[in-house]
C-alpha positions as CSV (number, residue, x, y, z in Angstrom):
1,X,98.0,-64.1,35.8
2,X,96.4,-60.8,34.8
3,X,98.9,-58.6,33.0
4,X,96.8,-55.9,31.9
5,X,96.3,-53.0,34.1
6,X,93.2,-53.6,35.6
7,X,95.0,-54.2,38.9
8,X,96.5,-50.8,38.9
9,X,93.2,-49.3,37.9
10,X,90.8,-50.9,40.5
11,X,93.9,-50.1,43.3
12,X,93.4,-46.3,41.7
13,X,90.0,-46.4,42.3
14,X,90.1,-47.9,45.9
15,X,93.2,-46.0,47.4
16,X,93.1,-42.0,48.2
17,X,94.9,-40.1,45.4
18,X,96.9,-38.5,48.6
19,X,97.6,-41.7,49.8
20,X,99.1,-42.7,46.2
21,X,100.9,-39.7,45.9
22,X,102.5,-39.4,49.4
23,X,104.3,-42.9,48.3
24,X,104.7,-42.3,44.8
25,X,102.8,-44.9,43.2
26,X,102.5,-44.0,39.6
27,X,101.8,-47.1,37.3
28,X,103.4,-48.5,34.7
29,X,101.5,-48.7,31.7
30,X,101.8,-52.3,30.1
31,X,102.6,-51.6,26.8
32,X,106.0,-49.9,28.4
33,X,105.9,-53.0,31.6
34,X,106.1,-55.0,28.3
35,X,109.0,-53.2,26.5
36,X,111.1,-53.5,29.2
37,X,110.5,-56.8,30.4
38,X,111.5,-58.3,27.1
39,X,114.7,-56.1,28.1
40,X,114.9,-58.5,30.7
41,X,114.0,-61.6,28.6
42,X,116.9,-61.4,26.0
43,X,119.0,-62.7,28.9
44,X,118.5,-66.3,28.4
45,X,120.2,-66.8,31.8
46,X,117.4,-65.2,33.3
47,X,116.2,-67.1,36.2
48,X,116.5,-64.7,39.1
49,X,114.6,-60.8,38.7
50,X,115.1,-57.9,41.7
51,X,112.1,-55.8,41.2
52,X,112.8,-52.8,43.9
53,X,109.7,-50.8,43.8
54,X,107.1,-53.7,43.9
55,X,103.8,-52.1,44.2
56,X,101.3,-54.5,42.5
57,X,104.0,-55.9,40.4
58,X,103.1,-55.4,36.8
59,X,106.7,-56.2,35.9
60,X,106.9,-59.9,37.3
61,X,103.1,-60.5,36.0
62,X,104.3,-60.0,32.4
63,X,107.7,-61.8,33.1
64,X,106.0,-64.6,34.8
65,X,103.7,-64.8,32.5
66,X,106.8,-65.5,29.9
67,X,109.4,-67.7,31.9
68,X,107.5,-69.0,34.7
69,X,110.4,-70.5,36.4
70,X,112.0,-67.4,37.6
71,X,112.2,-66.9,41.2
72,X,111.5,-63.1,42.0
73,X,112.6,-60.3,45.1
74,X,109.9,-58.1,45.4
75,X,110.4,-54.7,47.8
76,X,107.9,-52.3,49.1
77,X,107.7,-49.6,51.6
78,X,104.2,-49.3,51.8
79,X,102.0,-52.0,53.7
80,X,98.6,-51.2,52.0
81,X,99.7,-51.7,48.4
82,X,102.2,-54.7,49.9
83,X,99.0,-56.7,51.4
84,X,97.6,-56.3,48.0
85,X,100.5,-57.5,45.9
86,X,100.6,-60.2,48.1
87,X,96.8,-61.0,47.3
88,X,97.8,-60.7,43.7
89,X,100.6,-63.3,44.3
90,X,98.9,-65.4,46.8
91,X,99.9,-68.8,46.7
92,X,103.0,-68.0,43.9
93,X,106.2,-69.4,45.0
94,X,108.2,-67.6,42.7
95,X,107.8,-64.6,44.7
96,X,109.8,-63.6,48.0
97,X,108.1,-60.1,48.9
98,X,109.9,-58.0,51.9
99,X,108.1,-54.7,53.5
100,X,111.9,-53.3,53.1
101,X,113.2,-49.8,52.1
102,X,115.3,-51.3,49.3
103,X,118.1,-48.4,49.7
104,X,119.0,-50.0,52.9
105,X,118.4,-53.7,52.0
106,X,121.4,-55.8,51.4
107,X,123.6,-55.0,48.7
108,X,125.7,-58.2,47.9
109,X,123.2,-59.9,46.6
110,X,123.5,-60.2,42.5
111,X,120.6,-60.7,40.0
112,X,120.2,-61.6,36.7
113,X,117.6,-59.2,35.6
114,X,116.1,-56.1,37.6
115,X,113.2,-53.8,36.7
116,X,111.6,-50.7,38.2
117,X,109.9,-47.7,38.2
118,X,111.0,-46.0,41.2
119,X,109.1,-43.6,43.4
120,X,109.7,-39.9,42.5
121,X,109.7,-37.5,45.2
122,X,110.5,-34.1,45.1
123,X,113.5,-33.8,47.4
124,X,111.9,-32.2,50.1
125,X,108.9,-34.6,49.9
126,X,111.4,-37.5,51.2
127,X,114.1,-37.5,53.7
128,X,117.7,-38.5,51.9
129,X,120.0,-38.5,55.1
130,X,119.8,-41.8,55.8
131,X,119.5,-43.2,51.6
132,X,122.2,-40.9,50.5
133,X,125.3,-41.7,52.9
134,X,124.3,-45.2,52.4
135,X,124.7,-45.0,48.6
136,X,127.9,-43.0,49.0
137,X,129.5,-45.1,51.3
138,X,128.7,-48.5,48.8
139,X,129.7,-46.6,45.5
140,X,132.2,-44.3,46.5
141,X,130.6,-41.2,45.7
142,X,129.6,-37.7,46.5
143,X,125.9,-37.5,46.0
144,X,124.3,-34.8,47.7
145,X,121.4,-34.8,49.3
146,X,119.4,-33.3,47.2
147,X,119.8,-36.2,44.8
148,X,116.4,-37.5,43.8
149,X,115.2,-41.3,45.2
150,X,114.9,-42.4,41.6
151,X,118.5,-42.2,40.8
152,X,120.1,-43.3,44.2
153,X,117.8,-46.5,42.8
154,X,119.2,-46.8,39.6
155,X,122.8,-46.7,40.7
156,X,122.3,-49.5,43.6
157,X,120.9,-51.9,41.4
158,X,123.4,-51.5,38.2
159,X,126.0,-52.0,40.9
160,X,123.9,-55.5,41.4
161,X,124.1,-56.9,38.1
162,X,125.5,-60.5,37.9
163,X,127.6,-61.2,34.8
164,X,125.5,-61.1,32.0
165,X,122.7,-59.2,33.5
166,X,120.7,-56.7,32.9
167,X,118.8,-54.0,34.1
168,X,114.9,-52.0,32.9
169,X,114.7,-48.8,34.7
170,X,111.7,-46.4,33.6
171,X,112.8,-42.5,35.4
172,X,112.3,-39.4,34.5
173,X,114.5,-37.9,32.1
174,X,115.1,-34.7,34.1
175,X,118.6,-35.3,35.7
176,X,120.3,-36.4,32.2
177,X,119.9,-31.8,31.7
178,X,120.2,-31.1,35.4
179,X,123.5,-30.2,37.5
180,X,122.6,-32.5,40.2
181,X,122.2,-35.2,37.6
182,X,126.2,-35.0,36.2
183,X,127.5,-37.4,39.1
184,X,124.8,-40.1,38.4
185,X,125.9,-39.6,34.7
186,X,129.3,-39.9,35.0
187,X,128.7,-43.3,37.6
188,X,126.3,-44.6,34.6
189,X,129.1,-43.8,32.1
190,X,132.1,-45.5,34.2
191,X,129.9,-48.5,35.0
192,X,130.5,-49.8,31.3
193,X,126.6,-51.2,31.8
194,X,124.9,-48.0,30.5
195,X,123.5,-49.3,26.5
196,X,120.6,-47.6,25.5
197,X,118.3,-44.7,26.8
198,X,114.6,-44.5,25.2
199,X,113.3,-40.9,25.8
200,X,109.4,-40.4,25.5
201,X,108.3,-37.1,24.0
202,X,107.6,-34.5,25.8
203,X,104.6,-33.3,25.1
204,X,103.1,-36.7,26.3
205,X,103.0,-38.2,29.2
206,X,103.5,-41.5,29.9
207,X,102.3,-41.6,33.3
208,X,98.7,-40.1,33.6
209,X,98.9,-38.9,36.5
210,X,102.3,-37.6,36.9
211,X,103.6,-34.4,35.2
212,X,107.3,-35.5,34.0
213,X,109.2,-36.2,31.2
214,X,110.0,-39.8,31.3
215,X,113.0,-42.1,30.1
216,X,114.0,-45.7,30.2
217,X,117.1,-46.6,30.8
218,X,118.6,-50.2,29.9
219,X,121.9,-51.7,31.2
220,X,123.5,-54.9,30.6
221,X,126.8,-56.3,32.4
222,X,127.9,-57.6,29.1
223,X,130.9,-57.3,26.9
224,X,129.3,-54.5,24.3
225,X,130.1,-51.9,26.3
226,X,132.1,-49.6,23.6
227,X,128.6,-47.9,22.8
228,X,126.0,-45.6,24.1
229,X,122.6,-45.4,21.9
230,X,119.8,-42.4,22.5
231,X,116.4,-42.9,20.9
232,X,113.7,-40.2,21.0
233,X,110.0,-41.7,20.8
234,X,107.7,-39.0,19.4
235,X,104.6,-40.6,19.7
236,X,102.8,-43.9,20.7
237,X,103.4,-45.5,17.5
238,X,107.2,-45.1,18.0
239,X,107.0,-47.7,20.7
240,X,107.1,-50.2,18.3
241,X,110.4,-48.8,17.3
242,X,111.0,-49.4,21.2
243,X,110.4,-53.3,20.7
244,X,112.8,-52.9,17.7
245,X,115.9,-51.5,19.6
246,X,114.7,-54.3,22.1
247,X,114.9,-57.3,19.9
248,X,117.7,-56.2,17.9
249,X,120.5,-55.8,20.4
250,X,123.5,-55.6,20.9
251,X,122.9,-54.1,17.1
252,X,122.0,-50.1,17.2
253,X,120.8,-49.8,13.7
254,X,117.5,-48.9,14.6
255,X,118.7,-46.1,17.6
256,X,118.7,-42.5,16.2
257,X,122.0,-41.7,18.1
258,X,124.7,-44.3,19.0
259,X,127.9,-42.5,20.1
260,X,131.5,-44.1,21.4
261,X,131.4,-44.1,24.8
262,X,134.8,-42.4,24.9
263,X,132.4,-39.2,23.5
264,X,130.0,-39.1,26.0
265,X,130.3,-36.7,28.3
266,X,128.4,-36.1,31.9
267,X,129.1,-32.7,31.9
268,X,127.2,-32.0,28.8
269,X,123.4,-31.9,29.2
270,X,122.6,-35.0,27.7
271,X,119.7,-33.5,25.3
272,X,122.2,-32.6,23.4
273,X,122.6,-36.5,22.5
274,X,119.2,-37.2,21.8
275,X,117.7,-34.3,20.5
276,X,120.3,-32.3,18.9
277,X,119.5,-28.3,17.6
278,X,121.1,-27.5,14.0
279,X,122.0,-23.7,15.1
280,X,123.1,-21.3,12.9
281,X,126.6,-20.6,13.3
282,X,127.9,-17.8,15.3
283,X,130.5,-15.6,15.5
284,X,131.7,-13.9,18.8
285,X,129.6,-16.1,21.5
286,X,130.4,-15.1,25.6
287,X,128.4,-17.6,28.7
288,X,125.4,-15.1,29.6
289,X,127.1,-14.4,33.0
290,X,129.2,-12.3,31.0
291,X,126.4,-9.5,31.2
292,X,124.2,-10.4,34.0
293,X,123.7,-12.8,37.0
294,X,120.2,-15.0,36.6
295,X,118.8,-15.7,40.5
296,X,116.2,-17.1,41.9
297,X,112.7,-15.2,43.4
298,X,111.9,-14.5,46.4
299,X,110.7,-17.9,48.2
300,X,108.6,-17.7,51.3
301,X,108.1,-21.1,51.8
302,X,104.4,-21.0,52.1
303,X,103.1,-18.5,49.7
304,X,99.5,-18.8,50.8
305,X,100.1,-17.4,54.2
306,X,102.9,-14.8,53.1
307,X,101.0,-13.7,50.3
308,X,98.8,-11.0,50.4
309,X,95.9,-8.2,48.2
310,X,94.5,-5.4,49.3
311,X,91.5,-7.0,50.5
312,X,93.4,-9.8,52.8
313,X,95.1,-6.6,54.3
314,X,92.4,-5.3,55.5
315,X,90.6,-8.4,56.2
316,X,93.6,-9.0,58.8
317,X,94.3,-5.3,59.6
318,X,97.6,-5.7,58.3
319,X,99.7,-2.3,58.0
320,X,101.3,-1.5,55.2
321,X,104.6,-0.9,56.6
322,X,104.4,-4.7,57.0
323,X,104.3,-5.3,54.0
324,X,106.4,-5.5,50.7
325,X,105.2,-4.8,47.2
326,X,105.5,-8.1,45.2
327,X,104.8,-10.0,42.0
328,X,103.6,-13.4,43.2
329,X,102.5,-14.9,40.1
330,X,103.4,-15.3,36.5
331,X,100.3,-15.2,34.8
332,X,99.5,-11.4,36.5
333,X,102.4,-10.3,34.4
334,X,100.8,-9.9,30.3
335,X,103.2,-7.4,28.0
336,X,106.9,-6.9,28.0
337,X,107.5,-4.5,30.7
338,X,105.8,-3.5,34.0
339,X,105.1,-0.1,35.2
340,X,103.5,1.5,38.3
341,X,100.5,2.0,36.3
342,X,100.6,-2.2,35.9
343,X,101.2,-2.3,39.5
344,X,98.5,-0.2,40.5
345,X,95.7,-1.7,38.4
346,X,96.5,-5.3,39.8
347,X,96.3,-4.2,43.2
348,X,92.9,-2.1,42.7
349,X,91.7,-5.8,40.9
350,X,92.1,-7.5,44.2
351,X,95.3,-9.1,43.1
352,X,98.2,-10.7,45.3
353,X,100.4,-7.6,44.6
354,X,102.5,-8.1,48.5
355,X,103.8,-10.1,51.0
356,X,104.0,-10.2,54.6
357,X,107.5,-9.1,55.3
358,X,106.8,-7.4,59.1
359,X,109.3,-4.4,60.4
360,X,106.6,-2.8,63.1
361,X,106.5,-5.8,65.7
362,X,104.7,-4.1,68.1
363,X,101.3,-4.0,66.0
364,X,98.7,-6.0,67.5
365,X,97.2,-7.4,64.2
366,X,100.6,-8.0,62.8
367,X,101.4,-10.1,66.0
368,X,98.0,-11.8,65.4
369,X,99.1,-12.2,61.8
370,X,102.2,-14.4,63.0
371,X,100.3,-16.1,66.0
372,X,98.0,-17.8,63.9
373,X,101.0,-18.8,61.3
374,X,102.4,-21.1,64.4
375,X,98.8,-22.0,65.2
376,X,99.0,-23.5,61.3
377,X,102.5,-24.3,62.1
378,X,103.6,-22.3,59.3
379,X,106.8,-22.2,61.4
380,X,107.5,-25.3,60.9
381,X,107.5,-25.7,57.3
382,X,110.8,-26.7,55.1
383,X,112.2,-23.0,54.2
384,X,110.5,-21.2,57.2
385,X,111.9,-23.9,59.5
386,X,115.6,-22.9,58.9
387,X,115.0,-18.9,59.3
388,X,115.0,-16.6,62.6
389,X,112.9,-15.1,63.0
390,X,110.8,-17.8,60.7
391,X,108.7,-14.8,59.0
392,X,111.7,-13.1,58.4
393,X,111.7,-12.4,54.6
394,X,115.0,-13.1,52.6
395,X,116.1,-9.9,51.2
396,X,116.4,-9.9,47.8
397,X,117.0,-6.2,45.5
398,X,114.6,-5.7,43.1
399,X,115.9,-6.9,39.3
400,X,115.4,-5.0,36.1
401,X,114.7,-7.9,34.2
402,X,112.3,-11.0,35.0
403,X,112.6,-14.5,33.1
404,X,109.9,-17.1,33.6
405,X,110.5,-20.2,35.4
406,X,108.6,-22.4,33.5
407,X,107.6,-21.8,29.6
408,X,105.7,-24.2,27.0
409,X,106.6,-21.5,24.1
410,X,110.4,-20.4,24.6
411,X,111.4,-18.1,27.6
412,X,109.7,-15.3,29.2
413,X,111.4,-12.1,29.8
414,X,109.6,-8.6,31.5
415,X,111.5,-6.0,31.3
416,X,110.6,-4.4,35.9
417,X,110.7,-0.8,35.5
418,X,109.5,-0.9,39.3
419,X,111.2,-1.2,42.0
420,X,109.2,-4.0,43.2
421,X,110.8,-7.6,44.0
422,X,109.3,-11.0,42.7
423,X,108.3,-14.5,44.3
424,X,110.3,-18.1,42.8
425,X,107.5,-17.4,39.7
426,X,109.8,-15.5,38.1
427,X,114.0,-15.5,38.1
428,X,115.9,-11.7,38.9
429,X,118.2,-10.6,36.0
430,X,121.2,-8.4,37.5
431,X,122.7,-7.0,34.9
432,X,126.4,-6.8,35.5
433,X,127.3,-3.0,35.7
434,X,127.0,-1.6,32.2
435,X,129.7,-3.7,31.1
436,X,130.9,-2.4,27.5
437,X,128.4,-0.4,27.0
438,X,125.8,-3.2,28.1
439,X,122.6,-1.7,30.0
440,X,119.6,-3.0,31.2
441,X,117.3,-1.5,28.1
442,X,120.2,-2.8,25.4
443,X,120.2,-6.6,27.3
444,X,116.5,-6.5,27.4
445,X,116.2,-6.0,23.5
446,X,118.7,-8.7,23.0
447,X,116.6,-11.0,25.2
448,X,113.3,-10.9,23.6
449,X,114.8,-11.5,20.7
450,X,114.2,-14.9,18.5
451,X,118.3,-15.2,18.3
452,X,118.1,-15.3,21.9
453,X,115.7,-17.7,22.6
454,X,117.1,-20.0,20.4
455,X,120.5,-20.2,21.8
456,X,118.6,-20.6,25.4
457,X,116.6,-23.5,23.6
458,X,119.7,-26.3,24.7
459,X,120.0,-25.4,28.2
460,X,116.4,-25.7,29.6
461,X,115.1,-28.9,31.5
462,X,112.0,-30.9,29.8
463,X,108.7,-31.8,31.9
464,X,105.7,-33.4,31.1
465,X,103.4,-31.9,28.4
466,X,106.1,-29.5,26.9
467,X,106.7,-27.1,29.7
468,X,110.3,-26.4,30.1
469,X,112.1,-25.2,33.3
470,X,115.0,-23.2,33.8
471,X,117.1,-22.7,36.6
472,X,119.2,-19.6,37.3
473,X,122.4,-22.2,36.4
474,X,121.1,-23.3,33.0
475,X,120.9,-19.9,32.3
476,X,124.0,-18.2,33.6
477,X,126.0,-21.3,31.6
478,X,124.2,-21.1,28.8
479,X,125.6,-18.8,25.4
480,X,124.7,-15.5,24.5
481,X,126.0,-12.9,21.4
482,X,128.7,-10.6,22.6
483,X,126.4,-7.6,22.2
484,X,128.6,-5.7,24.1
485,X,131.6,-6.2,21.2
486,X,128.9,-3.7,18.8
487,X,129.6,-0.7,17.4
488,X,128.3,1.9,19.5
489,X,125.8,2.9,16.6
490,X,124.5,-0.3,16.6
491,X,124.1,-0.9,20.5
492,X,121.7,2.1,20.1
493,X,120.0,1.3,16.8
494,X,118.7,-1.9,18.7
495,X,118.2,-0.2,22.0
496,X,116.1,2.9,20.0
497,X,114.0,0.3,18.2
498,X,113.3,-1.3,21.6
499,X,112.6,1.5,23.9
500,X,109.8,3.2,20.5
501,X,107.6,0.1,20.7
502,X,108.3,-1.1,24.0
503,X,104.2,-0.7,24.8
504,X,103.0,-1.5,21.7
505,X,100.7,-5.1,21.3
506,X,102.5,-5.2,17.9
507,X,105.6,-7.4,18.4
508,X,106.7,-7.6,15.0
509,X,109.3,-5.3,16.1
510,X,111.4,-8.0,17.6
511,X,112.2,-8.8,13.7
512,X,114.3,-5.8,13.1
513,X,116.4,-6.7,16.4
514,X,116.8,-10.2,14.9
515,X,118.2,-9.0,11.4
516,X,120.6,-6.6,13.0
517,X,122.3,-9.2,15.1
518,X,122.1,-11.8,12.4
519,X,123.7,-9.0,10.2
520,X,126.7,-8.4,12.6
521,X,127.3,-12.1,14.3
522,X,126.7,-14.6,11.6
């Protein structure tokens, strides 16, 4: 039987990329199918595997391959990859393949060894109101439903481990530094199964064709359960220190991180395990909140039709009372602050500097504007869907401070000296009243500041190819220098040094704001 990837590669080249990605079907690569199928292996009971995602079954090719004896569940959603597993298979008898949603399969059922890589969905890409109650109602928990497929996989099948078994999941790491992902931690944690996660660096992917950091997570219904282990894989070559941690359990020597279980919290974002930051120490930390409120953009819920340049508006006759002055994308955005005069050169450059946010309903174009959204259904999108009128813009003031969404080189603040709102591209920075003396110039210069950006560094989420998100929560939780506890001679020295080279290319500035709060906090 052919365990290589050839199968996965000729499907690939046969099977619409939309097709593939409307049912998640990213492959395994073998050398990780391998790694955790000898997961599997080390159970020398092994004689029955669950594998819950089938798709062409890379996982039972390598474990058949090994242990030919053992009888194998297959489950698949999709028919077109099922007919070809089951020409892969044709003829085996150690496989019993259902066309099932595996979510809402039996769950009595006990196996010796399960494996998977689960489909990953964005949540609004699948519908969870039929997964997630059934999940709840079988573990006792409170997932909402927003929870991501991937997990509400994970947590069926540790719950269907027999005695001795264990368990191969490959996910991605995201939800071990999320908020939604603190219930699925603390269910892994209170299992007792939870042994060993193997993170994959970031800055490589180990799906080709799916941006996301990714993580395997091993289980075992066994009696070592006093121990949690983290290993961080840099590189390819550190997937032979994979196959060590593999071969040499229940001993951790060769994990970077084993911790007592007892010290393992969910709460904490779990990075914090595996890839610990040696900070300086601090003096006189407060939760960012303290001085400002981090929200989300502006999000239309179909940017392409809301957004809008000069030359679309007159292209549609749209008036301008219809529309709103907006930032609706990162990249427009270059130094630290925006002016009018920024404003004002990326409309006259044709840029998408507006959105359709219509007051004047009895303009004929403007009604032609929103016929042909419902003639593209527009209306019925996710977001748009759930508002009334569904073109009716959410109101959101505009923010004196912008922060990137997504960064490969620390965060990304813009100091809005507009009065101009922002899409979901960037996140609003409220700054909370002029608390202590605390404005929006003095915040700003604390913000671009290397001090800053460090103590931001341990709240961020980790995707594929080093790009780091941040939600509004991350930040709002995350630490910050009291700056407002200063002397008042200092608030302005750093404010002064700010607001001089505020528009100058030269950023070497940011130095001098660096060594004043290292002076007064460390």
């Amino acid at each position: 039987m052919d365990t290589t990837n050839d199968i996965e590669r000729h499907y690939s080249e046969c099977i619409s990329l939309e097709h593939r990605k409307r049912h998640a079907q990213f492959f395994t690569p073998t050398r990780i199918a391998r790694i955790m199928s000898d997961w599997l292996l080390g159970n020398e009971r092994l004689s029955d595997v669950l594998e819950p995602a089938f798709g062409l079954g890379i996982f039972s090719r390598i474990l058949l391959s090994e242990k030919p004896q053992i009888r194998i569940t297959g489950f698949e959603t999709d028919n077109i990859i099922g007919d070809q597993a089951r020409t892969v298979f044709k003829g085996n008898p150690a496989l019993h393949f259902s066309l099932q949603d595996y979510i809402c399969s039996e769950w009595d059922t006990r196996y010796d060894g399960i494996i998977c890589n689960p489909p990953y969905f964005k949540f609004h890409d699948y519908d969870n109101r039929k997964a997630v109650p059934e999940v709840n109602k079988h573990l006792n928990l409170r997932l909402n439903l927003q929870t991501n497929l991937y997990a509400l996989f994970l947590l069926k099948s540790v719950s269907q481990l027999k005695e001795g078994g264990r368990c191969a999941y490959i996910v991605p790491s995201e939800f071990m530094n999320a908020d939604y992902g603190v219930l699925i931690k603390k269910h892994l944690i209170n299992s007792g199964k939870l042994r060993h996660i193997i993170i994959f660096d970031f800055n490589e992917n180990i799906f080709d064709d799916a941006l996301t950091t990714s993580a395997i997570i091993l289980c075992a219904n066994d009696n070592h359960n006093g121990e949690i282990a983290f290993t961080y894989i840099r590189d390819a070559a550190g997937l032979d220190k994979a196959e060590q941690i593999i071969a040499s359990y229940p001993n951790n020597r060769t994990a970077d991180y084993v911790y007592d279980i007892k010290n393992i919290q969910a709460e904490t974002k779990w990075r914090n395990y595996y890839h610990p930051l040696t900070l300086p120490e601090f003096k006189n930390l407060t939760p960012f909140s303290t001085y400002a409120k981090v929200m989300r953009g502006i999000a239309t819920g179909a940017n392409n039709y809301f957004s809008f340049s000069l030359p679309k508006m007159q292209r549609f006759g749209i008036i301008r009372d219809n529309l709103q002055p907006c930032i609706c994308h990162s990249t427009d955005i270059t130094g630290l602050c925006f002016t009018e005069n920024d404003f004002r050169r990326l409309q006259e450059s044709g840029k998408d500097v507006y959105i359709f946010n219509p007051q004047n309903l009895q303009d004929k174009e403007t009604m032609t504007y929103i016929e042909l959204g419902e003639t593209e259904k527009i209306n019925e999108r996710f977001l748009t869907s759930k508002r009334k009128p569904w073109y009716a813009m959410e109101k959101r003031p505009p923010s004196p401070i912008w922060v990137g969404v997504f960064n490969r080189n620390g965060l990304k603040f813009i100091r809005n000296e507009t009065s101009i709102v922002n899409l979901t591209t960037f996140h609003c920075v409220y700054v909370n009243r002029n608390l202590f003396g605390v404005d929006a110039d003095l915040l700003f210069a604390y913000l671009i500041s290397g001090t800053a950006k460090m103590l931001f560094s341990t709240s961020g989420r980790e995707y594929g190819n080093g790009l780091n998100k941040f939600e509004p929560n991350d930040l709002n939780k995350s630490h910050m220098l009291d700056i407002g506890s200063l002397e008042e001679h200092s608030k302005n020295e750093i404010r002064n040094i700010y607001l001089s080279n505020k528009h100058n290319n030269d950023l070497s500035f940011i130095k001098e704001i660096d060594q004043l709060l290292i002076n007064s906090f460390s």
